[in-house]
N, C-alpha and C positions, 0 to 999 in steps of 0.2 A: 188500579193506579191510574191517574188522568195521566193525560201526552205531556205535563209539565212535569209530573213528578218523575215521570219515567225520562225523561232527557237531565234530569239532574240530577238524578241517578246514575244515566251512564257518563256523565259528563263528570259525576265523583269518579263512577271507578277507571276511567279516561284519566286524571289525573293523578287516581294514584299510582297507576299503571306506570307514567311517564316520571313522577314521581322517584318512582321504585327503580326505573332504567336508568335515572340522572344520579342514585344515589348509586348504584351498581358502578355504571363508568367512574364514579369518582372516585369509588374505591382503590377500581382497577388502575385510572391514571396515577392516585396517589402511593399503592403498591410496586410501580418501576420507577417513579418519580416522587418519590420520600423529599419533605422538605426540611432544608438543613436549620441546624436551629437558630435563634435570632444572632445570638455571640456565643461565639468558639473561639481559646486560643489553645496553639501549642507551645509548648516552651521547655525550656532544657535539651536543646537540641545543636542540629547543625545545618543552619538554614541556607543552603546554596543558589541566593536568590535568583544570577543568573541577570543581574542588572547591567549595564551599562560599565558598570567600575568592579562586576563581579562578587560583589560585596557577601560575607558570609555572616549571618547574625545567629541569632539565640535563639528564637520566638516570634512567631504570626499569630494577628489577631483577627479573626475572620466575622464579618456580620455580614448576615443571610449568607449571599453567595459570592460575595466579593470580600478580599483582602482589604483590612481598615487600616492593618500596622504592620511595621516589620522592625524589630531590635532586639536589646535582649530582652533576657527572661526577667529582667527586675522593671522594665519599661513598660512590657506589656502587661503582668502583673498589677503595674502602677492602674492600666487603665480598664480593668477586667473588672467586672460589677458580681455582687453574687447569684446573679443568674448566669454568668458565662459559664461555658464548659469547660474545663479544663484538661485537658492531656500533656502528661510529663513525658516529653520522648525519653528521655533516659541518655543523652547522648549521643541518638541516631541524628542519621542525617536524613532530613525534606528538601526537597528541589521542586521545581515546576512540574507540572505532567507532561509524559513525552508528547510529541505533534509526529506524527508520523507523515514524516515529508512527502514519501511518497510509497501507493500501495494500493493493493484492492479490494478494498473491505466491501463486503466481508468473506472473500474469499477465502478465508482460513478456515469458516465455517463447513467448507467442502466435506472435509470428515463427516459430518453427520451425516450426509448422504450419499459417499460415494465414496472408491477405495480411494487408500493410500496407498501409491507403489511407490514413494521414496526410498533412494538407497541411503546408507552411511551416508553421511553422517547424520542425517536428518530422519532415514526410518530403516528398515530391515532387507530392504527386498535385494538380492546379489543373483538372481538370475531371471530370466525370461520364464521358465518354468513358474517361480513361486508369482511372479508377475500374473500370468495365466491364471494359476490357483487363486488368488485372491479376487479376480475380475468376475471368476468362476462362481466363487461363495457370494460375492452381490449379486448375479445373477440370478441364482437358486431363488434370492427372497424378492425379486422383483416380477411382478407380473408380464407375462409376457405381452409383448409391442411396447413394454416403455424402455425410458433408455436406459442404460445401464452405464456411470460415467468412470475414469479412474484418472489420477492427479498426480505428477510429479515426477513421471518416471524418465528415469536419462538414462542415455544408450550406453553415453561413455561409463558409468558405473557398474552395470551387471555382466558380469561372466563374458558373456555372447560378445560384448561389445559392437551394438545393433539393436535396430528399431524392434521391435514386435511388427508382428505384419499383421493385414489385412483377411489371409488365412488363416490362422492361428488363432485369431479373435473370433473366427466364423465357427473354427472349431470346439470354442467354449458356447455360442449361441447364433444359431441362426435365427431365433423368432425377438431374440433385442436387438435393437439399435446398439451399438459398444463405439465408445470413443476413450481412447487415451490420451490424453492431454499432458504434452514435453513438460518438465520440469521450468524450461525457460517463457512457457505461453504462446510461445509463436510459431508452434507448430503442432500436431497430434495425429493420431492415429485411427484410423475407422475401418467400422468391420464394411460385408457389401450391405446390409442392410443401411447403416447408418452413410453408407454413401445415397443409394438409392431415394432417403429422406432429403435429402439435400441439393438431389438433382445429378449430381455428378457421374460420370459416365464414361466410358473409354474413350470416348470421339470429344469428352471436353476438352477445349485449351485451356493453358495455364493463362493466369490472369496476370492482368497488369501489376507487379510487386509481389508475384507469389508462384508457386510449383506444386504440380499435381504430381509426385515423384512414381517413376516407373522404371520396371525393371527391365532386364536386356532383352526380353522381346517384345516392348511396349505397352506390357501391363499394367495398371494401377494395383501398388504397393498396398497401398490404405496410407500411404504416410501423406499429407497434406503441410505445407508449407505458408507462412505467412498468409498473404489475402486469399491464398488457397483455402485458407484452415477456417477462417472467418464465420462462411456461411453452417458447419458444422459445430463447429464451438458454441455459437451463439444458439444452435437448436437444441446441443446436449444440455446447453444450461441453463433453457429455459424450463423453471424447475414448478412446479405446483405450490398455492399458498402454504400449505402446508410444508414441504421440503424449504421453502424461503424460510418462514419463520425457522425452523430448526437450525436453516444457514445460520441466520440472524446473531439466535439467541449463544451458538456455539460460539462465532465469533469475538460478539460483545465479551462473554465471560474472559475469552481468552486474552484480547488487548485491553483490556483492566486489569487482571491480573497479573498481565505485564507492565501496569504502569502509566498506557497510553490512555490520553484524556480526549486528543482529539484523535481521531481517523480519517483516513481521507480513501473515496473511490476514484482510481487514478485514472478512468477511462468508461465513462458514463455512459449509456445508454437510456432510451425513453422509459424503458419498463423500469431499470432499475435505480432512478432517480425518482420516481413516482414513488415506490414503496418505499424508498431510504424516508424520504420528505414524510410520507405518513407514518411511518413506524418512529420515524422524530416527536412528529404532533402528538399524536396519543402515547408518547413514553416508553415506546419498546427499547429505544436505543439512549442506553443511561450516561452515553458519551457522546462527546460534538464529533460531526460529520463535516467534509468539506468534500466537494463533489466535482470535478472535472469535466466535463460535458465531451463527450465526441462531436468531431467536424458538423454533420450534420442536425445532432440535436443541438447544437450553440446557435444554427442560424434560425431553427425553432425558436428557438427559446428568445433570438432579437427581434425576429420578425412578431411576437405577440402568440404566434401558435401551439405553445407550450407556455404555460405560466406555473411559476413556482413561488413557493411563499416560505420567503429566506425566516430566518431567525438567531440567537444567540446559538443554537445546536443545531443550526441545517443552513449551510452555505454552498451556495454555487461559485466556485472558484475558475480556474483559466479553461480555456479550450485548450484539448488534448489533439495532439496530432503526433503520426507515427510515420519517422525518417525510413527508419530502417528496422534490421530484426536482432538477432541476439549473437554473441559474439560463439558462444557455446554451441549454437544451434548453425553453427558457417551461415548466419543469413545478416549481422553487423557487416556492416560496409567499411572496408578501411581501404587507408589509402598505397599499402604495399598489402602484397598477398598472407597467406595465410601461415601456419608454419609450417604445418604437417596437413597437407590436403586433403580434401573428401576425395572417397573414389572418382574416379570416372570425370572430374573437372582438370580443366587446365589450366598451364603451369603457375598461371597466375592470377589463378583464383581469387578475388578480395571481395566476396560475400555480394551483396547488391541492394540499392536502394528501394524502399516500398512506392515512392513518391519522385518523378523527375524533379531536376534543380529548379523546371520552370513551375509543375506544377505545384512544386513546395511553397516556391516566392509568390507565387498569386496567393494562394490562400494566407499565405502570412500577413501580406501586404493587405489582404480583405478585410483580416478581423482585427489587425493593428490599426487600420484607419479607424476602425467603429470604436477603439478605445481601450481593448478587450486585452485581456491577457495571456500569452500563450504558453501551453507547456509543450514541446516537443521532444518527443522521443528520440534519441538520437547513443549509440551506444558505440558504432567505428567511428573513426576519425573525419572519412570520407564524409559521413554523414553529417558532421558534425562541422566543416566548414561549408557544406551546405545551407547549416542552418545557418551557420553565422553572414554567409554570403546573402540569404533571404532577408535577415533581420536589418543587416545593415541596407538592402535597398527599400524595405519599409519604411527603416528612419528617414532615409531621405525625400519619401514622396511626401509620409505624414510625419514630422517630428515630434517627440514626445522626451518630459522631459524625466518620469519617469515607468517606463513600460514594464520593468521588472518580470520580463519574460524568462521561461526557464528552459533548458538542459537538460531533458532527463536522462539520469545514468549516468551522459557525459565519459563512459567510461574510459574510451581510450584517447581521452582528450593530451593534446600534444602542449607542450612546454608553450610553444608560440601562438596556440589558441587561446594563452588565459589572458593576452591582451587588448584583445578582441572583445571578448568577453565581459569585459571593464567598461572598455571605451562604449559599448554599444549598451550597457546595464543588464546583459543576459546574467543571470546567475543559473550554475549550474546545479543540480542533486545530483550527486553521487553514489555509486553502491560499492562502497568500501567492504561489506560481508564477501563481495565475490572473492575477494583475497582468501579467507577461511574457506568459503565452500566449492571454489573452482577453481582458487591459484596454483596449483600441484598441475591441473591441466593444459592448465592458460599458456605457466611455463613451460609444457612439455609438449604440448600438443598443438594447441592452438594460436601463438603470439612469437611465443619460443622468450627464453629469462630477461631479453633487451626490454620488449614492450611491456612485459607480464609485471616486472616493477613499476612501472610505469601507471598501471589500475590505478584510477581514483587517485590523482596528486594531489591531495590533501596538504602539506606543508607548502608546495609549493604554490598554490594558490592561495593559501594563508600569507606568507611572502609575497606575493604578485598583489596584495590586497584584493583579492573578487570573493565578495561573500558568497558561500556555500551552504546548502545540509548536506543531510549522509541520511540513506534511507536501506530500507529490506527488500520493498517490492513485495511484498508479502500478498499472496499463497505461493510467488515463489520463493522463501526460504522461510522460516517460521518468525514468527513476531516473538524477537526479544530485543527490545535498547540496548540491555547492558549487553549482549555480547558484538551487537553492534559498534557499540562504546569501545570497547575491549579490540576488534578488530581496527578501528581507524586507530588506537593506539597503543599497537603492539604489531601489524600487519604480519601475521603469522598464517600459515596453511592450519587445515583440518589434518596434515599430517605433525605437524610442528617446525616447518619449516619456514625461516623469515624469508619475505618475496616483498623488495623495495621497501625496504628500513629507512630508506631517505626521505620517503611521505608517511613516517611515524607523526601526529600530532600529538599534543597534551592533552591531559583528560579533558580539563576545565573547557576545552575547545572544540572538542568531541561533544560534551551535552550540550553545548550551547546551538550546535549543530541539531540538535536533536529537540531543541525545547524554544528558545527567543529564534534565532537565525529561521527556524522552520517556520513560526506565527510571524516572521518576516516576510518571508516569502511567499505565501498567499495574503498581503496585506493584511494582516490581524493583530500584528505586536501590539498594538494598543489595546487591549484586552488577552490578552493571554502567551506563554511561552516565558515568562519569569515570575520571578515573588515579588512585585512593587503592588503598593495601594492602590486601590481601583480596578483591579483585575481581578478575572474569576480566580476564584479561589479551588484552581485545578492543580492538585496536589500530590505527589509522592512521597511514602519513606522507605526507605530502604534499610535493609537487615546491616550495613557496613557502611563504609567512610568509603567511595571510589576515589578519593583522593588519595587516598594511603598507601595504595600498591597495583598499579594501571596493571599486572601481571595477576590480580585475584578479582577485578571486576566482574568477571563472567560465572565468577563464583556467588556471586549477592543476587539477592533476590528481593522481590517489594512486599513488602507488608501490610503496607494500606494504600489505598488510591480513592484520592475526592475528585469529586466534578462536582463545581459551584458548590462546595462546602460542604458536600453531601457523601459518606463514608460508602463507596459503591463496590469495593473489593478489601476485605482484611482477611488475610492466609492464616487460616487456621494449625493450631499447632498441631504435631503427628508425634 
C-alpha cells in the first residue's frame, strides 16, 4: 500500500471513528434531553395560570417549548392542526411548575450515598442507638479511609434528647472519617478521625461566627458549630464523580416528581457550580437550575477568574451570604433571649451572629455597588435588622432603583421589619414548613407560643404589601410544594396543632409564592413561574383541584411534569 493510500486509509477510519463518537453523544444528549414535539395542546382542564388577574382557563397550546395559547378548550382546539398532540385532562388541574425559591439541590440526592438519620416525621430514627446502627451499616460497605457521611439528625427528636458525640462515632469506626450532619445544616458531628482530616485539634480556637463545642473538662465533643462546621462539612461532601452523579440523578427524579421545574443551589461553591453547569450542557439535569454563588466565588466569578456559560437551564443568580445560624440549632440571633436555654449559657442567651454588623455592611455595600444581587441568610430578628441596617446604608452610598435583594428564611421577622422591607425593596423567602416540622418545639422550647406564632408572617406581609416566597430549604426538610402549600395555608404542627392561625394565607396565594412570585424573585418572571404565552412551557398536573379544600392539599399528588414541553415525570399507576 503507498504512504497515500495508507494515510487515507487512516484518515477513513479517523472519521469513522469520530463519526461513531458524535453519533453516540447524540444519542446520549437526545436520551436526557427528548425533544418536545412541534404542537401540543391540553384541554379540558383547569388551568391555574397564575397571571397577573390569576385567570383560570380550559386549555394550553404548546409549540416546541414555549406556551403559544392559553383559553378554553373550544379556542384552542379552534387552533390545533392535525399534527398537534392532543391530551384531554379530564378535568384536572395544570398550573406552572414549582420554582423552588430556595434550597440545595441537589442535596436531597444525599440518600444515595449516605445515611439517613431523620426522625418523625420525616424518617424513623427515635434514638441515638438506631442512629449508631444505621451509621454502622454504611460503614460496613465503605472502604476503609473513606468518609462515611449521615444527614438529618436532631437532637431534639430522639429519646436521649442530645447530640451523638465524637466517642460513640469512634466507637462504630476508627479507620472512617464519620460525620453527622444537624438536620438544620449548621452544625454536625465528627468522629477523631474526621477531626484529625480537617485539622482541628484540642489547642484550636473557635472561630470567628462558630464553636468548637467542649465538654466540662475542655474536651472536644465532635459537635462543631457554624463556621466551626464549615471546613468538615465541605470535606465530607466532597464526594467522587461517581457518588455526584448518583447525587444528581436521585435528586433530579425526586423534584420532578414533585413538580419542580426549576431548582435552585442556595449556596454555591467552585466545584459545585462547575458540575451543576456541565451536567446542564450535556443533559443530565432535565430541569432548570439557578445557582447562588458564595462570597467568595461571586468575586471570582466578577473578577473574570471563574467563567460560566449561563443559558435557558443554568443561571447564576444572587450572591449568597450567611447572617446567622438556625433558630433550632440556638445559633439564630434574636433580639430577646431564647425560651428555654441550652445548658451551661446565660441568662440571656440570644444565639449569635456569623458576621459583625460591620463586616456585614461592607460586603453588602461591595457587591451592591457592582450591581449584584444579594441573598442573605438571615433567620433571628437580631440578624435580620442587621441586614436591613447594611442594605439601607448600601442604598445610600450606591442608589438602585431596583436591587431586589432577599431575606433568606426571614424567619422570625418582626411586624415592624416588613416596612423596611418595602421601603428598601428587600423581599423576603420565608420557610413557613417550619410551622409543620418544628412549631410543637419553637412553641415550647425554643421562642415560647408569643414568638412561635409569629414564624413566617405571611398574611401580614401580604397586608404590609412586601412581595414574598415560601421555600423548604431542602435537604433540610424533604422537597414537596404541596405540603408546603398546605403548611402556609393551614399553619398547623406535625402534631395537629394550629401555631399562628393569624398568618394563614389563601391557596391561590400560597402557589403564586411558589411559581410567578419565586421566577420574580431571581429576575426571571418573564420566562417562567406562570401559564401566559411566550414562556416555557414548564408545566404541572395534579391528581386534584388545591382550590377545593386548602385542608386535603397535602393529599394530591403530580401526575405529569414538563420542562419546555417535554413530558419528564408521569406517576405511574400502582
Amino acid at each position: 500500500m503507498t504512504r497515500s493510500r495508507l494515510i487515507l486509509s487512516l484518515s477513513a477510519v479517523l472519521l469513522l471513528a469520530i463519526l461513531t463518537l458524535l453519533g453516540a453523544a447524540r444519542h446520549f444528549y437526545l436520551r436526557w434531553n427528548p425533544r418536545p414535539p412541534p404542537r401540543q395542546a391540553f384541554v379540558d382542564g383547569q388551568i391555574l395560570t397564575l397571571d397577573e388577574q390569576n385567570r383560570i382557563a380550559e386549555a394550553v397550546l404548546i409549540e416546541a417549548e414555549r406556551i403559544a395559547a392559553v383559553g378554553s378548550t373550544e379556542d384552542i382546539l379552534a387552533l390545533a392542526d392535525a399534527d398537534t398532540r392532543v391530551t384531554r385532562l379530564q378535568g384536572k388541574t395544570m398550573l406552572p411548575g414549582f420554582i423552588e425559591a430556595h434550597g440545595h439541590f441537589p442535596g436531597s440526592g444525599l440518600s444515595a450515598v449516605a445515611a439517613d438519620v431523620n426522625s418523625p416525621p420525616i424518617g424513623s430514627m427515635k434514638s441515638i442507638a438506631q442512629v449508631l446502627d444505621s451509621i454502622r451499616q454504611l460503614a460496613a460497605r465503605t472502604p476503609e479511609g473513606e468518609w462515611v457521611v449521615a444527614y438529618g439528625f436532631d437532637d431534639t427528636m430522639v429519646d436521649e434528647k442530645r447530640f451523638v458525640t465524637r466517642d460513640e462515632l469512634d466507637a462504630v469506626s476508627t479507620r472512617h472519617p464519620i460525620y453527622v450532619l444537624h438536620i438544620s445544616a449548621h452544625m454536625g458531628v465528627a468522629n477523631a478521625a474526621a477531626l484529625e482530616e480537617a485539622g482541628i485539634t484540642e489547642e484550636s480556637p473557635d472561630p470567628a461566627g462558630g464553636e468548637i463545642v467542649r465538654d466540662g473538662s475542655g474536651r472536644m465533643t465532635g459537635l462543631l458549630k457554624e463556621t466551626a462546621n464549615d471546613p468538615v462539612r465541605d470535606m465530607a461532601l466532597e464526594f467522587s464523580r461517581r457518588q455526584q452523579l448518583a447525587v444528581l440523578l436521585a435528586a433530579s427524579q425526586e423534584y420532578l416528581s414533585k413538580g419542580v421545574t426549576t431548582a435552585q443551589n442556595g449556596y454555591a461553591v467552585s466545584s459545585q457550580v462547575s458540575a451543576l453547569m456541565w451536567a446542564s450542557r450535556i443533559g443530565l439535569l432535565p430541569l432548570r437550575i439557578v445557582v447562588w454563588p458564595e462570597v467568595s466565588l461571586a468575586r471570582a466569578i466578577d473578577e473574570g477568574r471563574v467563567t460560566l456559560k449561563q443559558s435557558d437551564k443554568f443561571t447564576v443568580g444572587a450572591v449568597k451570604i450567611i447572617s446567622d445560624g438556625s433558630i433550632q440549632g440556638y445559633t439564630g440571633y434574636l433580639t430577646e433571649p431564647y425560651h428555654v436555654l441550652p445548658a451551661d449559657s446565660p441568662h440571656d442567651f440570644r444565639g449569635y451572629p456569623t458576621l459583625s454588623v460591620d463586616e456585614l455592611t461592607e460586603v453588602v455595600k461591595d457587591f451592591h455597588a457592582r450591581g449584584r444581587q444579594l441573598a442573605i441568610h438571615a433567620n433571628g430578628d437580631a440578624a435580620i435588622d442587621a441586614v436591613i441596617g447594611a442594605v439601607k446604608e448600601a442604598q445610600r452610598a450606591s442608589p438602585r432603583e431596583d436591587p431586589r435583594h432577599i431575606v433568606v428564611h426571614a424567619q422570625m421577622t418582626r411586624y415592624d421589619q416588613l416596612e423596611p422591607y418595602r421601603a428598601l425593596g428587600l423581599t423576603p423567602s420565608f420557610f413557613p414548613a417550619h410551622v409543620y416540622y418544628w412549631g410543637d418545639r419553637h412553641r415550647d422550647i425554643f421562642l415560647g407560643p408569643e414568638r412561635a406564632a409569629r414564624i413566617s408572617p405571611l398574611k401580614t406581609a401580604t397586608d404590609e404589601r412586601v412581595r414574598y416566597t415560601i421555600h423548604l430549604d431542602t435537604p433540610v426538610v424533604p422537597m414537596d410544594p404541596l405540603l408546603l402549600t398546605w403548611t402556609a395555608a393551614r399553619r398547623e404542627t406535625s402534631s395537629g396543632e394550629s401555631l399562628g392561625v393569624q398568618e394563614r394565607i389563601d391557596v391561590m396565594q400560597a402557589l403564586r409564592a411558589t411559581t410567578i412570585d419565586a421566577a420574580w424573585q431571581v429576575f426571571q418572571e418573564d420566562n417562567r413561574g406562570s401559564i401566559e404565552p411566550g414562556k416555557f412551557a414548564d408545566l404541572v398536573v395534579l391528581s386534584g383541584d388545591p382550590l377545593a379544600d386548602p385542608d386535603a392539599i397535602r393529599e394530591l399528588v403530580v401526575e405529569k411534569t414538563l420542562v419546555g414541553g417535554v413530558v419528564v415525570f408521569t406517576r405511574q399507576e400502582t
